[in-house]
FILUMLUM-73901 format. One line per 3 residues: number of its first residue (from 0); their letters; for each residue x, y, z of N, C-alpha, C, O. Coordinates in Angstrom, 3 decimals. Layout:
% residues N
NUM = a = X Y Z X Y Z X Y Z X Y Z | ...
//
This chain:
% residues 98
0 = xxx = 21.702 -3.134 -11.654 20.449 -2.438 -11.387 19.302 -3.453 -11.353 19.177 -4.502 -11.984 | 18.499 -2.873 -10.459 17.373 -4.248 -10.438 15.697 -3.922 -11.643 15.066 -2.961 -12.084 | 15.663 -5.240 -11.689 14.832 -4.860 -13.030 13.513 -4.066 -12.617 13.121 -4.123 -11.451
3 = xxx = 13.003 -3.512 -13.337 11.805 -2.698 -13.348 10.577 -3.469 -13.168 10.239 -4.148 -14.138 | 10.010 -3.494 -12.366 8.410 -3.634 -11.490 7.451 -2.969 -12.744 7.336 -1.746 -12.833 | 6.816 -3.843 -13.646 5.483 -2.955 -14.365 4.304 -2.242 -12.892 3.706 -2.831 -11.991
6 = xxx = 4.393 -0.884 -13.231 3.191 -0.046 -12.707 1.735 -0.651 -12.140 1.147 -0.003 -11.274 | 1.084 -2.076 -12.709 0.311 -2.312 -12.575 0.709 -3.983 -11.391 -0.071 -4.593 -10.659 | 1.857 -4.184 -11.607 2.374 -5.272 -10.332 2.908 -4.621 -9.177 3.147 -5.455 -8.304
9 = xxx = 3.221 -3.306 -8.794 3.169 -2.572 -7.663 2.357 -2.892 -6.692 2.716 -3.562 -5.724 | 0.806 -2.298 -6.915 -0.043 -2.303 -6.257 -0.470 -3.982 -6.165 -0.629 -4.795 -7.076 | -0.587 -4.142 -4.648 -1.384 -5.576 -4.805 -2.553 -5.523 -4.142 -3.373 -6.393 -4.438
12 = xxx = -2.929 -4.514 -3.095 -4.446 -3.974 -2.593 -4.279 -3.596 -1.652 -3.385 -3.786 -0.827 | -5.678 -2.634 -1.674 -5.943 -1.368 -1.062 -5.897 -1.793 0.718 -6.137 -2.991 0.874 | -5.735 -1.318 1.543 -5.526 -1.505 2.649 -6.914 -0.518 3.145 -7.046 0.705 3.205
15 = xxx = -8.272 -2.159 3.599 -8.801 -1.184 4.322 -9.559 -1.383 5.868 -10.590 -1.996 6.144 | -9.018 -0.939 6.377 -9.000 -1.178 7.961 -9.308 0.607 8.623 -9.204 1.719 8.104 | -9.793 0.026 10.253 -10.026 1.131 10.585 -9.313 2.107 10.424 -9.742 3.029 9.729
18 = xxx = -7.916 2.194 11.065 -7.055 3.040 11.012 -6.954 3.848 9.391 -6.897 5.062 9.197 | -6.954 3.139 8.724 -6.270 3.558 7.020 -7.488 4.224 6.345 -7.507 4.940 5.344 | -8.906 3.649 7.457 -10.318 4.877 7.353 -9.817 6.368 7.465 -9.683 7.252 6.619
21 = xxx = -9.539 6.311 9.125 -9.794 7.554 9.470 -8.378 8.370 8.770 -8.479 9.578 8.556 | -7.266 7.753 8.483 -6.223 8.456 7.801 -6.818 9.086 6.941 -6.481 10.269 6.997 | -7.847 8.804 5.835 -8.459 8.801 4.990 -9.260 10.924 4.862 -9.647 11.583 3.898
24 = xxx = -9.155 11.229 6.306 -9.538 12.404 6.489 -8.447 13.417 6.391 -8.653 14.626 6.505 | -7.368 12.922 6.191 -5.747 13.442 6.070 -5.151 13.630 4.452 -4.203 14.282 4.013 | -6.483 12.471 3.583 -5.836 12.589 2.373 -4.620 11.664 2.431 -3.489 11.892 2.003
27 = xxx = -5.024 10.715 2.970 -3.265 9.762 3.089 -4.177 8.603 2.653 -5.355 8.740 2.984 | -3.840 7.427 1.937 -4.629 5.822 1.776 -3.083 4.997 1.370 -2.043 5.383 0.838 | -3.584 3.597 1.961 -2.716 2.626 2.420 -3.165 1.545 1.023 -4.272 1.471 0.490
30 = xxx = -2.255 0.991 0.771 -2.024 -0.534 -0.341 -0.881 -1.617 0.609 -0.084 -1.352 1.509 | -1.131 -2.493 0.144 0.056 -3.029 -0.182 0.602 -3.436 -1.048 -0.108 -3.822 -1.977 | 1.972 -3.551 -1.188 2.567 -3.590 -2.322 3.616 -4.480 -2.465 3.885 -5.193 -1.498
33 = xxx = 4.404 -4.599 -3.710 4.987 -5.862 -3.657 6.312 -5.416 -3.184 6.728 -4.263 -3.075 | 7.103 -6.918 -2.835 8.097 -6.811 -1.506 9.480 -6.130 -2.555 10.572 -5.888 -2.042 | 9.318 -5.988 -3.438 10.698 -5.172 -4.130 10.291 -3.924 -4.891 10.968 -3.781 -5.909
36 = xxx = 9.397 -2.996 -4.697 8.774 -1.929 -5.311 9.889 -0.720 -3.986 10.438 -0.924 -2.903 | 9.796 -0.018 -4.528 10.401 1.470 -3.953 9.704 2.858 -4.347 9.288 3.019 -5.494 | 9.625 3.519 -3.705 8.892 4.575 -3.451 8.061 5.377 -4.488 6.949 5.902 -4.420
39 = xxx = 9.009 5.285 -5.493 8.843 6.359 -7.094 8.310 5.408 -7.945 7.829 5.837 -8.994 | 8.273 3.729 -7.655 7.713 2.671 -8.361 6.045 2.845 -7.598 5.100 2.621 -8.354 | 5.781 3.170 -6.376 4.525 2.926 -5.982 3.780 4.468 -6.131 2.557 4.580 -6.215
42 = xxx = 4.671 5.571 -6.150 4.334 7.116 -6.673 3.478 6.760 -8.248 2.318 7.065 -8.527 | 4.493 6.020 -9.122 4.235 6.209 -10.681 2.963 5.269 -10.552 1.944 5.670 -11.113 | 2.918 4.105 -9.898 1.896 2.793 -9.885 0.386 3.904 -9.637 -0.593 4.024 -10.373
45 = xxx = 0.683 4.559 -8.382 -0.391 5.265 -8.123 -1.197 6.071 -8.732 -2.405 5.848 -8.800 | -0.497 7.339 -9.367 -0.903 8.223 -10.121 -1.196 7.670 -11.466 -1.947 8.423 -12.087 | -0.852 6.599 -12.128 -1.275 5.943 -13.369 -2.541 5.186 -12.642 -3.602 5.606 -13.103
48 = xxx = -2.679 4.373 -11.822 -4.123 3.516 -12.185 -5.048 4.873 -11.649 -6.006 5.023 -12.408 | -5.018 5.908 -10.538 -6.375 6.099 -10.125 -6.122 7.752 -10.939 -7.085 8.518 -10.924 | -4.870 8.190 -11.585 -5.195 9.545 -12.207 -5.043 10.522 -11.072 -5.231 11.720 -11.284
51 = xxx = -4.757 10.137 -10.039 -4.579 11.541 -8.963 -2.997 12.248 -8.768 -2.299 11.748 -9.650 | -2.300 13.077 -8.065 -1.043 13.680 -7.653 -0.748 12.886 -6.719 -1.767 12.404 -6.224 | 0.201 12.528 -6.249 0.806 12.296 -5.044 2.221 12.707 -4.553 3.401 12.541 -4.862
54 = xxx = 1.418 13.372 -3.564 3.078 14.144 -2.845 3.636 13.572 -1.965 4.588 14.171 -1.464 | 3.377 12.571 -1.570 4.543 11.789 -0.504 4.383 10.205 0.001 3.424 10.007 0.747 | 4.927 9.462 -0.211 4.885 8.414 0.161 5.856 7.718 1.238 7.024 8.073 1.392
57 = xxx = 5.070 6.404 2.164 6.145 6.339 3.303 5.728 4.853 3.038 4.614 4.334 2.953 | 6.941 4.362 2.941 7.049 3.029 2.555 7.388 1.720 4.191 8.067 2.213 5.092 | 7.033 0.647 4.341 7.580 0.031 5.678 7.072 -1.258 5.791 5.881 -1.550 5.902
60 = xxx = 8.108 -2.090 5.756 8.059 -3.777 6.039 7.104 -4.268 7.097 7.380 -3.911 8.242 | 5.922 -5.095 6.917 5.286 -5.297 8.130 6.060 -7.196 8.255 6.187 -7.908 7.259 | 6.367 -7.532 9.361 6.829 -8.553 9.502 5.924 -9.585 9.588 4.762 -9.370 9.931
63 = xxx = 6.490 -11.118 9.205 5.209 -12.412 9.465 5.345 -12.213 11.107 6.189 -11.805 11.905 | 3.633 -12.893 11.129 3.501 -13.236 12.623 3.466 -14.629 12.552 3.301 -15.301 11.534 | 3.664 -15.101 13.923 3.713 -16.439 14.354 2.287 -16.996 14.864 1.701 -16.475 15.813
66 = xxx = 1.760 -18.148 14.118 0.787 -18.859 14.211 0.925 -20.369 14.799 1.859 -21.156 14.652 | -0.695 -20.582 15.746 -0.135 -22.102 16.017 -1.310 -22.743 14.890 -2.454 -22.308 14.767 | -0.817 -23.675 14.257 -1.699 -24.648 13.480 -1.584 -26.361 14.272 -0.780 -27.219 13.909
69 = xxx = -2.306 -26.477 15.067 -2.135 -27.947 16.048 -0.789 -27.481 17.215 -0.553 -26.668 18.108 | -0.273 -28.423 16.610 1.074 -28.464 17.395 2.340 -27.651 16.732 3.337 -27.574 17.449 | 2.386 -27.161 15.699 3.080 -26.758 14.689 2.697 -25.269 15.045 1.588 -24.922 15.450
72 = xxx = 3.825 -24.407 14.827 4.359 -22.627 15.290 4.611 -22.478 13.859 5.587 -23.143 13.513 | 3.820 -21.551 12.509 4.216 -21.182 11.268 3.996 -20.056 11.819 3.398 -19.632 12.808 | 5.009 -19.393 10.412 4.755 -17.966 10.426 4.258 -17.336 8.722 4.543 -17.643 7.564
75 = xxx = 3.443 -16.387 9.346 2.796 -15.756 7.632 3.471 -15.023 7.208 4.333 -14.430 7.856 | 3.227 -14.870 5.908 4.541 -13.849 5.261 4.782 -12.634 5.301 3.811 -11.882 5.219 | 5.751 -12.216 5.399 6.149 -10.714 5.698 5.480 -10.190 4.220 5.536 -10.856 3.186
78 = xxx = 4.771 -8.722 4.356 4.611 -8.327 3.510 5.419 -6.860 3.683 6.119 -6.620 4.668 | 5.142 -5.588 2.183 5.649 -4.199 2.347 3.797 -3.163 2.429 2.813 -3.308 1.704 | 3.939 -2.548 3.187 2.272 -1.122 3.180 3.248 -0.296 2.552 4.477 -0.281 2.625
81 = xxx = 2.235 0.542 1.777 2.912 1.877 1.426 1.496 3.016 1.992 0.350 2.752 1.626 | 1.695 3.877 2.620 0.879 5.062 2.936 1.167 5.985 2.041 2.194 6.655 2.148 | 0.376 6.132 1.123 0.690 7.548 0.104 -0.524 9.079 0.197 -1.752 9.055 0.118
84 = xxx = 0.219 10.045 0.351 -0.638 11.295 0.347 -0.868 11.800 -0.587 -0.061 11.977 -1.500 | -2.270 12.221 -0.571 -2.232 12.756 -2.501 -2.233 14.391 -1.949 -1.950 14.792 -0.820 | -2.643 15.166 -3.124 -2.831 16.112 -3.436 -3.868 16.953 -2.691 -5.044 16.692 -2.945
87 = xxx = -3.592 17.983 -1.755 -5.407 18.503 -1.489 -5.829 18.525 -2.885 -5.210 18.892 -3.883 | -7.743 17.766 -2.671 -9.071 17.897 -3.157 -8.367 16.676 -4.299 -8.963 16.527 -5.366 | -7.590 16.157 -4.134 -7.888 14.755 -5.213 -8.295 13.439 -3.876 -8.037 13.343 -2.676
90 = xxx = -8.920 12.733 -4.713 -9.335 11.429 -3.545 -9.292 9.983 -4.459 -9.040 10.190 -5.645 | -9.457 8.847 -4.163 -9.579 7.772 -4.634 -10.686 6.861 -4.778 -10.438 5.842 -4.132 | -11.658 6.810 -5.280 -12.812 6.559 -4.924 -13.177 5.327 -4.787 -14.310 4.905 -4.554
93 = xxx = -11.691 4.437 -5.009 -11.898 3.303 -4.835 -12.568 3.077 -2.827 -13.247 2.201 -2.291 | -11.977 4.246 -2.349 -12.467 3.890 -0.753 -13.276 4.824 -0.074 -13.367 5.090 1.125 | -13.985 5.381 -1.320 -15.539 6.037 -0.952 -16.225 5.303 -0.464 -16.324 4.291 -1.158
96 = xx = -17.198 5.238 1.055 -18.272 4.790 1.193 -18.056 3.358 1.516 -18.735 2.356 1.291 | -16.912 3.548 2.110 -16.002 1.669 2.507 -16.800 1.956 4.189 -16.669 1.122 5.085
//
C-alpha cells in the first residue's frame, strides 16, 4: 500500500486562470496537486483546509511541454489539476474577487 500523503501536502495551489474563473460560476475550483495524491486524498485535503463539502472531484495529468532554451529542447514538468465541486451555497474565498 502506498504511504499516506498528509492533508496539507495535497494541495500545492489554487489554479487561477481564466477558465477555472468562469468554472467558478458552476461551484467547481481547480488546485494543483501533488503527482501521487488520489481523489479521497484531495476530497479530505479540501474539506479540512477551507471547511466546505465536496461532492465530486475529477482528477487529470497535465503533461510537460517542450521548451527551446538557446539551442537546447527541455521539457517542464508534468504536473496533476484536480477540479473539485463543492456543495451548493458553500464557496472558497480564497478566489473571491481574483
Amino acid at each position: 500500500m502506498a504511504k499516506a500523503i498528509h492533508p496539507y501536502e495535497v494541495l500545492r495551489r489554487p489554479l487561477i486562470t481564466e477558465k477555472n474563473t468562469a468554472l467558478q460560476a458552476q461551484n467547481k475550483y481547480g488546485f494543483e496537486v501533488a503527482q501521487k495524491a488520489n481523489k479521497l486524498q484531495v476530497k479530505a485535503a479540501v474539506e479540512k483546509a477551507f471547511k466546505v463539502e465536496v461532492i465530486k472531484v475529477n482528477v487529470m495529468n497535465v503533461p510537460g511541454k517542450t521548451r527551446s532554451r538557446g539551442r537546447f529542447r527541455v521539457r517542464t514538468i508534468p504536473w496533476k489539476k484536480a477540479i473539485v465541486t463543492l456543495k451548493e451555497g458553500d464557496k472558497i474565498e480564497l478566489f473571491e474577487g481574483v
